[in-house]
C-alpha positions as CSV (number, residue, x, y, z in Angstrom):
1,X,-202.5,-9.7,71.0
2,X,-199.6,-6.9,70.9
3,X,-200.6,-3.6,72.3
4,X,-201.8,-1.2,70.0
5,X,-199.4,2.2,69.7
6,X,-201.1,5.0,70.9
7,X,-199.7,8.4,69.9
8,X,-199.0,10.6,72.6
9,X,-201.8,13.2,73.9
10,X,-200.2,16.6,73.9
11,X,-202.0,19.7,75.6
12,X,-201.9,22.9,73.6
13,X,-200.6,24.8,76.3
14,X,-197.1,22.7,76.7
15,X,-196.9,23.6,72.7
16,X,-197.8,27.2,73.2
17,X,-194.8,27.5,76.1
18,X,-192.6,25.7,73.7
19,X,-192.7,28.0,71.1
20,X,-192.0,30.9,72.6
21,X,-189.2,29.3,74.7
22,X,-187.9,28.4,71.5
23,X,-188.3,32.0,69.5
24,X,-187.3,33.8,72.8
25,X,-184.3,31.5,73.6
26,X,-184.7,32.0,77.3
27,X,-186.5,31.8,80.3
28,X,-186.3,35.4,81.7
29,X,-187.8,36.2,78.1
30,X,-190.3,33.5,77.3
31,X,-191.6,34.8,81.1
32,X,-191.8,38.3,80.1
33,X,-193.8,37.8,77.1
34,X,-196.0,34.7,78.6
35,X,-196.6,36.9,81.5
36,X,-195.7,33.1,83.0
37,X,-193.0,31.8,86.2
38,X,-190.1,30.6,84.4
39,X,-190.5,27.4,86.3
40,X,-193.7,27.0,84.9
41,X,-192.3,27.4,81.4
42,X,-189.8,24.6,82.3
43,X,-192.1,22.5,83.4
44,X,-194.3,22.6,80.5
45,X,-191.7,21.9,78.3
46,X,-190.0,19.0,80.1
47,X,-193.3,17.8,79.9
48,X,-193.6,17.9,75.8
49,X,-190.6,16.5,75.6
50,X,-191.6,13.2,78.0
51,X,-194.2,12.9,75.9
52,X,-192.6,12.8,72.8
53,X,-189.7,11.0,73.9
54,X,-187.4,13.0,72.8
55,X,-185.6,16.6,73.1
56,X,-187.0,19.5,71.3
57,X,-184.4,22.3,73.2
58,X,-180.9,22.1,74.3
59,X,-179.0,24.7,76.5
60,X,-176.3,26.8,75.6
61,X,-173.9,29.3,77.1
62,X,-176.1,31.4,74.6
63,X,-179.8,30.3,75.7
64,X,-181.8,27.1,74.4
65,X,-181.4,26.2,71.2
66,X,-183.7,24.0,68.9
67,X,-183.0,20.4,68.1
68,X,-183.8,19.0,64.3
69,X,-186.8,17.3,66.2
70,X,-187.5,20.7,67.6
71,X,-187.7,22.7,64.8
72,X,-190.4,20.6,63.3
73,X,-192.3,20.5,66.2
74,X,-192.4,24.3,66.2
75,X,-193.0,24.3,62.8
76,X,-196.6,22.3,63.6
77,X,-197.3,24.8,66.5
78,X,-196.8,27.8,64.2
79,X,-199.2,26.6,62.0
80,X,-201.6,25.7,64.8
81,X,-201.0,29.2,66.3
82,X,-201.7,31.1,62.3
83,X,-204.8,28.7,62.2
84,X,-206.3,29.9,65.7
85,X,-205.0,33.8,64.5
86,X,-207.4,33.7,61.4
87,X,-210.2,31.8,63.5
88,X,-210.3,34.8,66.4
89,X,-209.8,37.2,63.5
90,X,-213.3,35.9,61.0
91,X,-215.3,36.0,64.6
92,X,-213.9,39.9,65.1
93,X,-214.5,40.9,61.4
94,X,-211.0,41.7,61.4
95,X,-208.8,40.4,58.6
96,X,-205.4,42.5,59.1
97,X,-202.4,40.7,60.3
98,X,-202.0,40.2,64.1
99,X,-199.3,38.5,66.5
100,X,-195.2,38.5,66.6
101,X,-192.9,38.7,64.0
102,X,-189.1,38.2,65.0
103,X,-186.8,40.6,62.7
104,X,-182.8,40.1,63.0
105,X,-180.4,42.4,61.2
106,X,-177.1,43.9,62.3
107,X,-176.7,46.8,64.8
108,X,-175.9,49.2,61.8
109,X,-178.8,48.8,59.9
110,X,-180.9,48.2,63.6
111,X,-180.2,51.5,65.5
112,X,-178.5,53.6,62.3
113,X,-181.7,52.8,59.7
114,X,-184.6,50.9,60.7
115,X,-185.9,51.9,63.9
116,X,-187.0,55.2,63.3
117,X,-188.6,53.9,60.2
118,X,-190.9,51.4,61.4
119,X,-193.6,54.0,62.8
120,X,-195.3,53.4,59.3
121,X,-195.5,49.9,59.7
122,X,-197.2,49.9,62.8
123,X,-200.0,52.7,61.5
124,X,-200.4,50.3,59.0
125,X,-200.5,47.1,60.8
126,X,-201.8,48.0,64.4
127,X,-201.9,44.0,65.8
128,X,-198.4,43.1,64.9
129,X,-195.5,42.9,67.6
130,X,-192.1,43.2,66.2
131,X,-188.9,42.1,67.6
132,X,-185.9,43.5,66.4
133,X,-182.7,41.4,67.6
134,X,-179.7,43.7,66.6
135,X,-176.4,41.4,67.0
136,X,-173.4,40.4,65.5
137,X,-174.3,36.9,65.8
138,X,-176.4,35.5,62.6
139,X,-179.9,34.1,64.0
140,X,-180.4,31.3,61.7
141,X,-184.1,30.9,59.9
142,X,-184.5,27.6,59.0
143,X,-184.2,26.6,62.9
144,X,-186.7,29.1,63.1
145,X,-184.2,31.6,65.6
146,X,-186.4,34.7,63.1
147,X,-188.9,35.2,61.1
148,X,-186.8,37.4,58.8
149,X,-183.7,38.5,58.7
150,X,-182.1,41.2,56.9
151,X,-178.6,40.5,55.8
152,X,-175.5,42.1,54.0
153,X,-174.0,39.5,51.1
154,X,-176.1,37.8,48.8
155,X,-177.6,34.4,51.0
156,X,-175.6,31.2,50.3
157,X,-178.6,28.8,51.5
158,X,-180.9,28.4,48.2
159,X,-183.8,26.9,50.7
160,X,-184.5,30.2,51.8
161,X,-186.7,32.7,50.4
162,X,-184.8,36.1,49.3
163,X,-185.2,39.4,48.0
164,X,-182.9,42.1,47.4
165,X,-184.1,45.2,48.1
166,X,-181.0,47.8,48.1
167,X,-177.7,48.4,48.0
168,X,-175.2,50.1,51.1
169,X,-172.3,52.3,49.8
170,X,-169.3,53.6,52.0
171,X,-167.6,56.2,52.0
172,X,-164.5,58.4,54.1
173,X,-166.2,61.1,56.8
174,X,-164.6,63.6,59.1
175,X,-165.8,66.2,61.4
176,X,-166.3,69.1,59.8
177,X,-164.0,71.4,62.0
178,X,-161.2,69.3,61.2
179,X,-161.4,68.2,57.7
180,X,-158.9,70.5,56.2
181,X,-156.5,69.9,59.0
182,X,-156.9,66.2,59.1
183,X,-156.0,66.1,54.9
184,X,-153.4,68.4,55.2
185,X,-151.7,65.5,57.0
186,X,-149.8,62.8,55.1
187,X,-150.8,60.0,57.1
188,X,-154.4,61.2,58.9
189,X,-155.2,58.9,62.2
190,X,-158.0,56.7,61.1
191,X,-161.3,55.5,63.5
192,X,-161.2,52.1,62.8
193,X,-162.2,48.4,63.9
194,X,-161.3,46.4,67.0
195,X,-158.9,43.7,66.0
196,X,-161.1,40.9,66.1
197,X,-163.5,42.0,64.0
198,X,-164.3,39.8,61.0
199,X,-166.2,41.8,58.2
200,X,-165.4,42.6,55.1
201,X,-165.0,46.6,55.6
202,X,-162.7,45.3,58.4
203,X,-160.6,43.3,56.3
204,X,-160.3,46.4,53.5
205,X,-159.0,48.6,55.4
206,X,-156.3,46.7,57.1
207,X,-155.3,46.0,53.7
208,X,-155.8,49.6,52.4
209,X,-154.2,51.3,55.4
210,X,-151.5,48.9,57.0
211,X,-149.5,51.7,58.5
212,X,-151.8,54.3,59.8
213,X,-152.3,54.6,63.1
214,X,-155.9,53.9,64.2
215,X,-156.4,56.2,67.2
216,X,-159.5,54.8,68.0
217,X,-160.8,51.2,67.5
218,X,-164.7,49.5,67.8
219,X,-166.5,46.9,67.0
220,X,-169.5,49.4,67.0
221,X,-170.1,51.6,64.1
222,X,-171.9,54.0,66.2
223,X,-169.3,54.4,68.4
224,X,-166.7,54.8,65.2
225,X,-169.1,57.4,64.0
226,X,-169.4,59.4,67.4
227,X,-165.5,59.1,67.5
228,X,-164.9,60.8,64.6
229,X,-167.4,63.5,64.7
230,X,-165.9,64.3,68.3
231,X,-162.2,64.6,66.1
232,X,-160.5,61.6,66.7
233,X,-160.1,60.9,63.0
234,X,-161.3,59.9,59.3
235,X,-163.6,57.3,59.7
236,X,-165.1,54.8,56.8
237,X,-168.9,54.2,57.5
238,X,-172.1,53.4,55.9
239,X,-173.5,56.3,54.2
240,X,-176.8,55.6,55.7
241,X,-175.3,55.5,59.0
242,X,-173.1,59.0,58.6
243,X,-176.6,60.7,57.3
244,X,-177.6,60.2,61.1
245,X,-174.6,62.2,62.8
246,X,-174.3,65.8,62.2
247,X,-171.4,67.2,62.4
248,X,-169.5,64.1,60.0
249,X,-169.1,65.7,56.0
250,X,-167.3,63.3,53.3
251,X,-164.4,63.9,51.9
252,X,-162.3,62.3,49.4
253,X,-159.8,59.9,50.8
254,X,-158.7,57.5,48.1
255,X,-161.1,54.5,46.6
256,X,-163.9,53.2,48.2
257,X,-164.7,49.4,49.2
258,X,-167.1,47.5,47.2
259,X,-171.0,48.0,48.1
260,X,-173.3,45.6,49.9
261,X,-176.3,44.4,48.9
262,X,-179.0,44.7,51.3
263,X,-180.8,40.9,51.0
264,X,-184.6,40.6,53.4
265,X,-184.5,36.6,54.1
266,X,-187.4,34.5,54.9
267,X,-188.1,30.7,54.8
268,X,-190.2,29.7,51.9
269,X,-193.6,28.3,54.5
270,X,-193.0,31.4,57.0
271,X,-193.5,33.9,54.5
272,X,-196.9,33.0,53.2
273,X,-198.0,33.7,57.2
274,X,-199.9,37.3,56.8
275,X,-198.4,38.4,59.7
276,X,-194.6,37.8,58.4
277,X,-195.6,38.3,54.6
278,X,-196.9,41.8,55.7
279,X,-193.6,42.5,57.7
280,X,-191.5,41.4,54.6
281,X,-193.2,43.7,51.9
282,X,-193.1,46.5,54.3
283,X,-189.2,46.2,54.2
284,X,-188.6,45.6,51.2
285,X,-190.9,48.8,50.6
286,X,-188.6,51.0,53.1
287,X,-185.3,50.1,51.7
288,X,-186.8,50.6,47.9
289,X,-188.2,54.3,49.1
290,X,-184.5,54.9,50.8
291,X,-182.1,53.2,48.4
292,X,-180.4,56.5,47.3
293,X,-179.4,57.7,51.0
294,X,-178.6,53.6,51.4
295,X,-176.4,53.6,48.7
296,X,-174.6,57.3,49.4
297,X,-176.0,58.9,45.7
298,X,-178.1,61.2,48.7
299,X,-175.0,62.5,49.9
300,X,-173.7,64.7,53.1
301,X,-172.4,68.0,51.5
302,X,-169.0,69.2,52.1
């Protein structure tokens, strides 16, 4: 008689150390927030994967990174973690949303717009923990890298739950003790990006301004926007952003670049979760309530 095929036991714990390994991407983070020895962590997770038979992370130079097999496996844990969430939730006689949400958007819209507005959302909702990963790199949802993500440019994957909620304008800024002498000039030095950079605004202005000099080039907006208010130059930013640095007043400096629409991202099973749902209607909540100083129609005075 053949043996029968027995599925594999798995112990909760192994799952629970595997999904955070996997939303944290590494083991100095999936430590801090287990309150658990990275070896420990490792263990547990080499130990899923023996049981399974096959691998659920793979290393990078950037941190682990989910495999296909991976991503459904965390898929299954999320559920089992929501599931245990409303459980301890009915026995408290509490029915808000509790437990982490991973948010990814740009460093812009991070440190220039969202962090000083998320106060609200914690009054609100009390048991979440947010994340906020602020990088140039674009975390990808559907291998579950974020719970949400807010991006510029309307999303090209269809499978993915989206909402626009606003639109960014740009516009030319200068410090306001130099403006007049810094238009006077026929060809004003520009603040500008480092050469490497790949955006769009990038790619406008090399096109716009091929011959100025750029006296002062990052790939941070923040530090464009410091530079100019300390009178390096005329600097193109984010109207949202410039609203944040006294000192910067637009002027008029020829035609703008096209706005950006502002799109909040979520996959289509994550954002039925209360916890995520309730992060996602905040947002798209904040950016409605704030879409004139997004788009610039709030403007800096002269």
């Amino acid at each position: 008689m053949p043996a029968e095929k027995r599925t594999p036991q798995l112990d909760w714990d192994d799952l629970r150390h595997f999904a955070v390994l996997a939303r944290h991407g590494s083991l100095a983070a999936a430590s801090r927030a287990l309150g658990a020895a990275r070896s420990t962590i490792a263990r547990r997770v080499e130990g899923l994967e023996r049981r399974l038979g096959r691998p659920l992370l793979v290393r990078t130079p950037d941190g682990f990174r989910l495999t296909d097999d991976g991503s459904t496996v965390l898929a299954q844990a999320t559920a089992m973690e929501e599931a245990a969430l409303v459980v301890q939730r009915r026995l408290a006689g509490d029915d808000g949303p509790k437990g982490p949400v991973r948010l990814t958007t740009s460093r812009s819209l991070a440190h220039g717009f969202l962090v000083d507005r998320l106060g609200p959302l914690h009054d609100r909702h009390p048991g979440l923990d947010v994340e906020l990963i602020a990088e140039t790199r674009v975390l990808s949802l559907s291998r579950s890298e974020a719970d949400i993500a807010i991006r510029l440019g309307r999303p090209a994957d269809s499978d993915l739950l989206a909402r626009r909620a606003a639109t960014v304008g740009y516009a030319f800024f200068a410090p306001a003790r130099k403006r007049d002498a810094l238009l006077s000039r026929e060809q004003p030095p520009l603040v500008g990006y480092g050469a490497d950079n790949q955006t769009a605004e990038a790619a406008w202005m090399a096109s716009r301004f091929p011959s100025h000099r750029i006296i002062f080039r990052s790939n941070s907006l923040q530090a464009q926007a410091a530079a100019a208010r300390a009178g390096y130059g005329i600097v193109l930013l984010p109207c949202f952003l410039a609203a944040s640095y006294p000192g910067l007043v637009r002027i008029p400096f020829g035609p703008l670049p096209p706005e950006r629409e502002v799109w909040i991202l979520m996959r289509r099973d994550s954002a039925r979760v209360p916890r995520v749902k309730a992060v996602g209607d905040h947002l798209f909540e904040l950016f409605r309530d704030e879409r004139a100083l997004l788009s610039g129609s709030q403007a800096q005075g002269e």
